[in-house]
N, C-alpha and C positions, 0 to 999 in steps of 0.2 A: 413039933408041929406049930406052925403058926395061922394068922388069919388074915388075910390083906383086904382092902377095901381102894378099887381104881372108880378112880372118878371119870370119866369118859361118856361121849354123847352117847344116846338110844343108838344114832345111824349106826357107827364105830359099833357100840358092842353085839348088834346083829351079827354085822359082817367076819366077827371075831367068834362068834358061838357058830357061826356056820360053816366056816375052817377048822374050827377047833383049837383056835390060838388064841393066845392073850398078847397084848401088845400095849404097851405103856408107854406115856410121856413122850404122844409125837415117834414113836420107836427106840427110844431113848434106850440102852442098857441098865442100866444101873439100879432101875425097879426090879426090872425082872429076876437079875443077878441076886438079887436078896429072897426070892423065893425059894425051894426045894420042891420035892416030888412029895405030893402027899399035904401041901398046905391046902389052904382055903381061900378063895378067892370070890368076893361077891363084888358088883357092880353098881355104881350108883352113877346116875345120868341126869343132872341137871337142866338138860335140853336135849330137844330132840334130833338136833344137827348141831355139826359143830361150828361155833360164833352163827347160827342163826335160829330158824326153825323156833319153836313156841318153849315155853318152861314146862318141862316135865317133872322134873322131884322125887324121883322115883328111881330103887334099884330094881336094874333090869337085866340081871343074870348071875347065876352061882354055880361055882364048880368046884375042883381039884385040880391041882398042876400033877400032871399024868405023869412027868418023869423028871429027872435034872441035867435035859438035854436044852440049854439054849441055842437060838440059828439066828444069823442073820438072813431074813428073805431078801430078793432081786427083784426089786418092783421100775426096773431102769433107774433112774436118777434116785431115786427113794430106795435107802435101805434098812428097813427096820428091824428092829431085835425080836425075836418071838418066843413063845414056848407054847407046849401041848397042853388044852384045859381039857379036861374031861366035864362038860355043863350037863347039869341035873335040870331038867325041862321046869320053864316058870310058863304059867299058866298067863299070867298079866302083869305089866309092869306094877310092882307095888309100892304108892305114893309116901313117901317119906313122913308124912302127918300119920299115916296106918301104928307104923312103929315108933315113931318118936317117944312117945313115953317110955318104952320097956330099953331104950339103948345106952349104952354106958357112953358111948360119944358124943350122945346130944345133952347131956346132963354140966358137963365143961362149959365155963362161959367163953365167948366169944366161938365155939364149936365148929362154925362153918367155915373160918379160917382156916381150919386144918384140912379142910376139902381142896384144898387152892396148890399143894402140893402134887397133888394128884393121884397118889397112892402112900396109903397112909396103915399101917399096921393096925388092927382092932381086938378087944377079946374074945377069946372064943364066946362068949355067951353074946356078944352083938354076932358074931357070924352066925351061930345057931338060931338066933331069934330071924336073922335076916333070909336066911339058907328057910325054914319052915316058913315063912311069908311069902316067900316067892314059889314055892311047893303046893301051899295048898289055899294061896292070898288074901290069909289073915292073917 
C-alpha cells in the first residue's frame, strides 16, 4: 500500500471527485501508472483554478484508487489517462497552516519544491493525518 499526494487546482479536483476519477499531470500516464488498487490518495490545491483564480492552500479531497484498471478517456482532441477513486466526503477544504505542524513533508527544507512535481509519494502518517482533516476538519 502506498500514499500519493496530486497537487491539482480546487476546479480540477471537484470535477475529478464528481466522476470518480483521478487524473494527473495535465492527463499525463505515468503518475497514475505508479498507483495500485487500494493506495491512497489525497489532494492538495494550491489555487482555486488553474494558472488563475485566488491562492487557496488547502487539500481538497481523499480517497482510494478503487481498482488497477487505467483508461484513457475521449475528451476530442484531449486524451487523458484516468483511474477510479473511490473519495471519502471532506466537509471543507482544509488549509495547509491547519496540519503543517503534524506532516512529515513540511518538516524537509525547501518542502514546497517537491509540490511542483505534481504527485509526489507521502507516508502513511501524513496521509492519515491528512485523510482525518479533511473527514472531520481539524
Amino acid at each position: 500500500m502506498r500514499y500519493w499526494l496530486g497537487v491539482v487546482s480546487a476546479d480540477h479536483v471537484r470535477r475529478g471527485v464528481e466522476l470518480g476519477i483521478a487524473q494527473i499531470g495535465h492527463g499525463q500516464k505515468s503518475g497514475l501508472a505508479r498507483m495500485g488498487a487500494g493506495d491512497g490518495l489525497a489532494y492538495y490545491s494550491p489555487r482555486e483554478t488553474l494558472g488563475g483564480g485566488g491562492a487557496l492552500k488547502a487539500f481538497t479531497a481523499v480517497g482510494r484508487i478503487a481498482d488497477d484498471e487505467l483508461w484513457q478517456a475521449d475528451e476530442g482532441e484531449f486524451r487523458p489517462w484516468r483511474r477510479r477513486v473511490e473519495y471519502q466526503p471532506v466537509l471543507v477544504p482544509v488549509p495547509l497552516d491547519l496540519v503543517r505542524a503534524d506532516l512529515e513533508l513540511t518538516r524537509a527544507p525547501n518542502w514546497g519544491y517537491q509540490l511542483r512535481r505534481g504527485l509526489l509519494e507521502v507516508s502513511r502518517a501524513d496521509f492519515d493525518r491528512i485523510a482525518e482533516a479533511c473527514r472531520t476538519g481539524v
